[in-house]
C-alpha positions, 0 to 999 in steps of 0.5 A: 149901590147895593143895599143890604134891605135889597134882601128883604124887599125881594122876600117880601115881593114873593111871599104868599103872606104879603101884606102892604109894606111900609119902608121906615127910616130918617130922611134921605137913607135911600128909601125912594132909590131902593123902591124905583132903582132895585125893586120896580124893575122886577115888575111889568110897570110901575106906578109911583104916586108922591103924596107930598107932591100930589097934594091935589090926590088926597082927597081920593082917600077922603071917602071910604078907602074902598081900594078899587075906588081909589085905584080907579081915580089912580089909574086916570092919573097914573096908567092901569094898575094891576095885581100881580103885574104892578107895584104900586108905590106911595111915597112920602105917605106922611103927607096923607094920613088917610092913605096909611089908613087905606092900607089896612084895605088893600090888604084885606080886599086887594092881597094880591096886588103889591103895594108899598109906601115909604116916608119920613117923620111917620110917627108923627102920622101915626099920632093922628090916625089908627095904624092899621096893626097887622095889615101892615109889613114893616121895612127900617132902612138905615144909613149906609153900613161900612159893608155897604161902603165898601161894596160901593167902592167895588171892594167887594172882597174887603167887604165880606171879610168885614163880615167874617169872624175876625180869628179867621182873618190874617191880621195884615188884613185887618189892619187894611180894613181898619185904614180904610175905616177911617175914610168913612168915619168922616164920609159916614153912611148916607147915600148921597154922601157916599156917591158924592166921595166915591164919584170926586174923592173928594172929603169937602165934596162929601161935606158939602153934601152932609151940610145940605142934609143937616139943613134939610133936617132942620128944615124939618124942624118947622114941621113940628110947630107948634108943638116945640120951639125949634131952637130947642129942637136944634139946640137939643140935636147938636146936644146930643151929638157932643155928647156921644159916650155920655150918660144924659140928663135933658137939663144938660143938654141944652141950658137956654130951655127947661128939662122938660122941654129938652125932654120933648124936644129929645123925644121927638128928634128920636121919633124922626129917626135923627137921633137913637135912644139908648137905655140902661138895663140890668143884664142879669137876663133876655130880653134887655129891654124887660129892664130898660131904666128910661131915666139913665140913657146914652144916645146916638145920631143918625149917622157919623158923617152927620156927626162929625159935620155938626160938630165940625170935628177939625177934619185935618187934624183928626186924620192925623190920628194914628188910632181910630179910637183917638179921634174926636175923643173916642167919640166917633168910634163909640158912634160908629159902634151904636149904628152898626150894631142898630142896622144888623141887629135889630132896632133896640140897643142898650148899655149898663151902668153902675151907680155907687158912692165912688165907684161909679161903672159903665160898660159901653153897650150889651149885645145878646150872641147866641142867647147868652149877653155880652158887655162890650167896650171900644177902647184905644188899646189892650192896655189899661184895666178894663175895670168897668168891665170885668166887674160886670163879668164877676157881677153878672156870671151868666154873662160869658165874656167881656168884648174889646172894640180897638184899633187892632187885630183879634186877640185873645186873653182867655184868663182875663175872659176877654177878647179883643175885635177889630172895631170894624168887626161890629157887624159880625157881632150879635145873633 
């Protein structure tokens, strides 16, 4: 299946400013598969060393991490390993500290040899080492996007029109798209769930598969004994997803522990990658996040498959619906939106609100476009009076125009300064 990190990993293979790579993101969102399906074969040989596995490795970056004494044990185990000729690849490196820390000196000592690392619950080891700050690359890797569904159901030409500005696509078309929207709010992005749809067209197949990665996260959870309970942790998760579109408050989220231990358990699910954050800020200029109020947040999971699966969003009549925004009360579509918008532009995203005495607004989420903010809405149609919006229009004037996520083609109210996008049309947003 094709990737769109199939990019930046070929750039980094071939730049002459290469540092070690470190690929980041949540369990099982195809880290492993893009290094040894897509990348490896681009070199002589390859050598893969899984430190959560060679647990019996570990003690080779115990000493001073000179790296051509820990490639010389490597090599007893793996084969020759040589600059220029070999990617080396450690996966799960959370498993050793210590090899992360090796980084630093294979980028200084061995630039030329290609090394890369991989794995999940990373902060967690950033907590018990010094990260080696600019000796190191960064690679986020997210959940499967619609373009990337798309494309593994070899419908490549749908998939670039999702990508296209919507008012250079024929309606008829759009409309076909967003049909084959829905299919993947239900399978949503996670890889094996994809192949598994793909390979049975089957919906109970692909959820079989969701239940597993939703058990193994909560496998996870184990993990951060003792510094959480893990029912708070679970409680915390499923929270989170029933309240997609909400403003939170950690005491709401869970009522069988206190807000602060909500708040932690929050804080450390957003570390692991399996929930997003999503602050509050004031639009008024770039960057958003200079304003980001961390007390007045939203958030997102990792992906919508997983949703609707912890959820158990009653699929049968779901897909009943005739608008895609009616489903699970909007809940699905304002997903949809936060994950798109996170894996193309860029690992930040905020909303706005405001909080007065009976006049209360909120504006679904802010995206910067050529250097100018837009405020954008997902609404179930172009009816209704967007009042939320365009009080943020005459409040903010720097702010252009108002944008309209719906179930419809592209449409424009220029008097109202708005415009209205086909919901699939996420990824063609932003700078």
């Amino acid at each position: 299946m094709k990737r769109l990190a199939e990019k930046q990993l070929l750039e980094w293979k071939d730049s002459q400013r290469r540092k070690p790579l470190i690929i980041r993101g949540a369990r099982q969102v195809g880290k492993t598969w893009l290094v040894e399906n897509f990348l490896a074969p681009h070199f002589e040989s390859f050598v893969k060393i899984d430190l959560e596995k060679r647990r019996d490795l570990h003690p080779y970056f115990a000493g001073n991490l000179d790296p051509k004494n820990i490639l010389a044990y490597l090599e007893l185990e793996a084969g020759r390993i040589l600059p220029g000729r070999t990617l080396l690849f450690f996966d799960e490196i959370q498993a050793c500290p210590r090899a992360i820390m090796a980084l630093r000196y294979f980028y200084e000592q061995m630039p030329e040899l290609h090394v890369l690392a991989a794995g999940s619950l990373l902060e967690f080891a950033f907590g018990e080492i010094s990260i080696p700050v600019g000796r190191v690359q960064y690679l986020h890797v997210y959940p499967m996007t619609f373009y990337e569904y798309l494309l593994a159901w070899n419908k490549e030409t749908m998939a670039e029109y999702t990508l296209a500005q919507p008012n250079t696509v024929d309606p008829t078309i759009q409309k076909t798209i967003l049909q084959e929207l829905r299919n993947y709010f239900f399978v949503g992005g996670m890889p094996e769930c994809v192949k598994t749809f793909r390979d049975s067209a089957s919906l109970v197949e692909a959820f079989a598969v969701q239940s597993e990665i939703l058990d193994s996260y909560r496998d996870d959870f184990s993990k951060y004994q003792p510094r959480i309970d893990t029912a708070c942790l679970d409680a915390v998760f499923l929270g989170v997803a029933r309240s997609i579109g909400e403003q939170l408050k950690y005491t709401h989220l869970n009522d069988r522990h206190s807000g602060q231990m909500n708040h932690k358990a929050f804080d450390l699910l957003a570390r692991a990658r399996v929930i997003h954050k999503i602050p509050a800020c004031d639009p008024s200029g770039l960057p958003l996040g200079a304003t980001a109020n961390p007390k007045k947040f939203k958030a997102a999971l990792l992906d919508i498959g997983l949703l609707q699966r912890l959820c158990q969003v009653p699929v049968e009549l779901e897909l009943k619906q005739e608008n895609l925004l009616a489903m699970y009360r909007g809940r699905l579509a304002e997903q949809f939106v936060a994950q798109e918008l996170l894996a193309y532009h860029g690992p930040e995203l905020f909303y706005w609100v405001r909080e007065a005495r009976g006049s209360n607004a909120e504006v679904d989420y802010l995206v910067a476009r050529e250097g100018k903010i837009y405020p954008l809405e997902v609404k179930s149609g172009t009816g209704g009076s967007l009042k939320s919006l365009h009080l943020m229009l005459e409040k903010y004037p720097n702010c252009p125009q108002g944008l309209v996520l719906y179930s419809g083609p592209h449409k424009e109210l220029p008097g109202q300064k708005l415009t209205f996008l086909p919901l699939y049309s996420t990824a063609a947003l932003g700078t």
